[in-house]
C-alpha positions as MATLAB code, in Angstrom:
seq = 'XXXXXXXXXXXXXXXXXXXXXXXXXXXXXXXXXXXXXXXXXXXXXXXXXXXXXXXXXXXXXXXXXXXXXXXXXXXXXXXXXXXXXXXXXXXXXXXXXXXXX';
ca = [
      26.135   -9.032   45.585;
      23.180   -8.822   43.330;
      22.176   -5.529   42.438;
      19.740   -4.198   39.674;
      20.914   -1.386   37.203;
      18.810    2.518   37.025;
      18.532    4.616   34.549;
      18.689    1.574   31.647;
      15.468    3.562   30.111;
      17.114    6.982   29.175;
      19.112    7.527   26.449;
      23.162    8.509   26.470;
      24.604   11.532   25.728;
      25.145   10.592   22.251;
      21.328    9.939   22.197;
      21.943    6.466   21.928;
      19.446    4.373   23.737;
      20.082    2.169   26.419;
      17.336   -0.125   25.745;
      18.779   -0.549   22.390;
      22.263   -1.414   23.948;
      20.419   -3.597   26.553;
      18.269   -5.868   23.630;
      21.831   -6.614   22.176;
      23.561   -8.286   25.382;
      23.367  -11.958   26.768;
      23.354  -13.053   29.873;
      26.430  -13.847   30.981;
      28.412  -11.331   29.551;
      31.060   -8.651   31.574;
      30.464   -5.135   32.369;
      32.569   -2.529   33.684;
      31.702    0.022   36.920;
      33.378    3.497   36.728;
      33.086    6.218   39.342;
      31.572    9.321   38.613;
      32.911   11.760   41.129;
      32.404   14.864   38.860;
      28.550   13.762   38.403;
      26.293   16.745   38.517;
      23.729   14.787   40.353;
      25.318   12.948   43.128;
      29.300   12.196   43.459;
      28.822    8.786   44.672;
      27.597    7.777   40.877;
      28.530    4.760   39.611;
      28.403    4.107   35.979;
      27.821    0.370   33.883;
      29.361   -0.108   30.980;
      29.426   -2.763   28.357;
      31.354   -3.391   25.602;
      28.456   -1.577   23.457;
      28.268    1.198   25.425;
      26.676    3.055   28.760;
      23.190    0.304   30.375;
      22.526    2.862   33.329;
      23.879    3.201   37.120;
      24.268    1.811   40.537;
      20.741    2.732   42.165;
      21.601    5.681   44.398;
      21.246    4.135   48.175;
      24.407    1.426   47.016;
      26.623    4.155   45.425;
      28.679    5.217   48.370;
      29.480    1.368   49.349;
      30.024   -0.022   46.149;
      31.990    3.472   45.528;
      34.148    2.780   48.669;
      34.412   -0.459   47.140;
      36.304    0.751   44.137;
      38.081    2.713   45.517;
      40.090   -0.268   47.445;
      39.766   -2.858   44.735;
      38.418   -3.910   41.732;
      35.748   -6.340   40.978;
      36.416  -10.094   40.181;
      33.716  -10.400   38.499;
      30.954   -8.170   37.866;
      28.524   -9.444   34.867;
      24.767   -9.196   33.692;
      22.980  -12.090   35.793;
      19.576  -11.496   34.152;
      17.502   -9.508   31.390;
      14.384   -9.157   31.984;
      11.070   -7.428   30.638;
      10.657   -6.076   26.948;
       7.395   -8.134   26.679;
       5.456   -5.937   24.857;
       6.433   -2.438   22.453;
       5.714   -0.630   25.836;
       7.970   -2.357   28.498;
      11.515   -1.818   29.487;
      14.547   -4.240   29.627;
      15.272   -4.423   33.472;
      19.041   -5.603   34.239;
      20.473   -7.399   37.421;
      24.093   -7.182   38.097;
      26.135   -9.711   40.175;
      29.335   -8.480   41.700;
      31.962  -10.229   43.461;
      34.866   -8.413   45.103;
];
């Protein structure tokens, strides 16, 4: 399953920025989804992790399943399958996931 990440633009509660985390990863490389059930804003969230730090979130409409997911088993494999964007000082780093269960 391919999926791509949300929220990679903000910044992390320790005001790092994503972005910054993002421009410091290869393709290639593992990340980590946690659950969120305590999440203010929905209870389904699903966070990404790298090594670095926080990239952003499951989009909102693939929470629940890939939530339900979790719940049951682990991921195999779930790594950063592209980086995209950043072409100019005004555009974003977009991120695609894959995920095998």
């Amino acid at each position: 399953m391919e999926i791509a990440v949300h929220g990679e633009a903000q910044r992390n509660a320790d005001g790092i920025s994503r972005q910054d985390i993002i421009a410091k990863l290869k393709e290639g490389e593992y990340v980590s989804l946690i659950r969120e059930p305590e999440n203010r804003y929905d209870q389904n969230a699903v966070r990404i992790d790298s090594a670095l730090g926080t990239i952003g979130y499951v989009p909102a409409t693939q929470c629940a399943a890939i939530g339900a997911l979790l719940r049951n088993s682990q991921p195999r494999k779930c790594y950063i399958d592209r980086i995209d964007g950043g072409y100019d000082r005004h555009s974003n780093l977009g991120v695609w996931l894959k995920i095998e269960f």
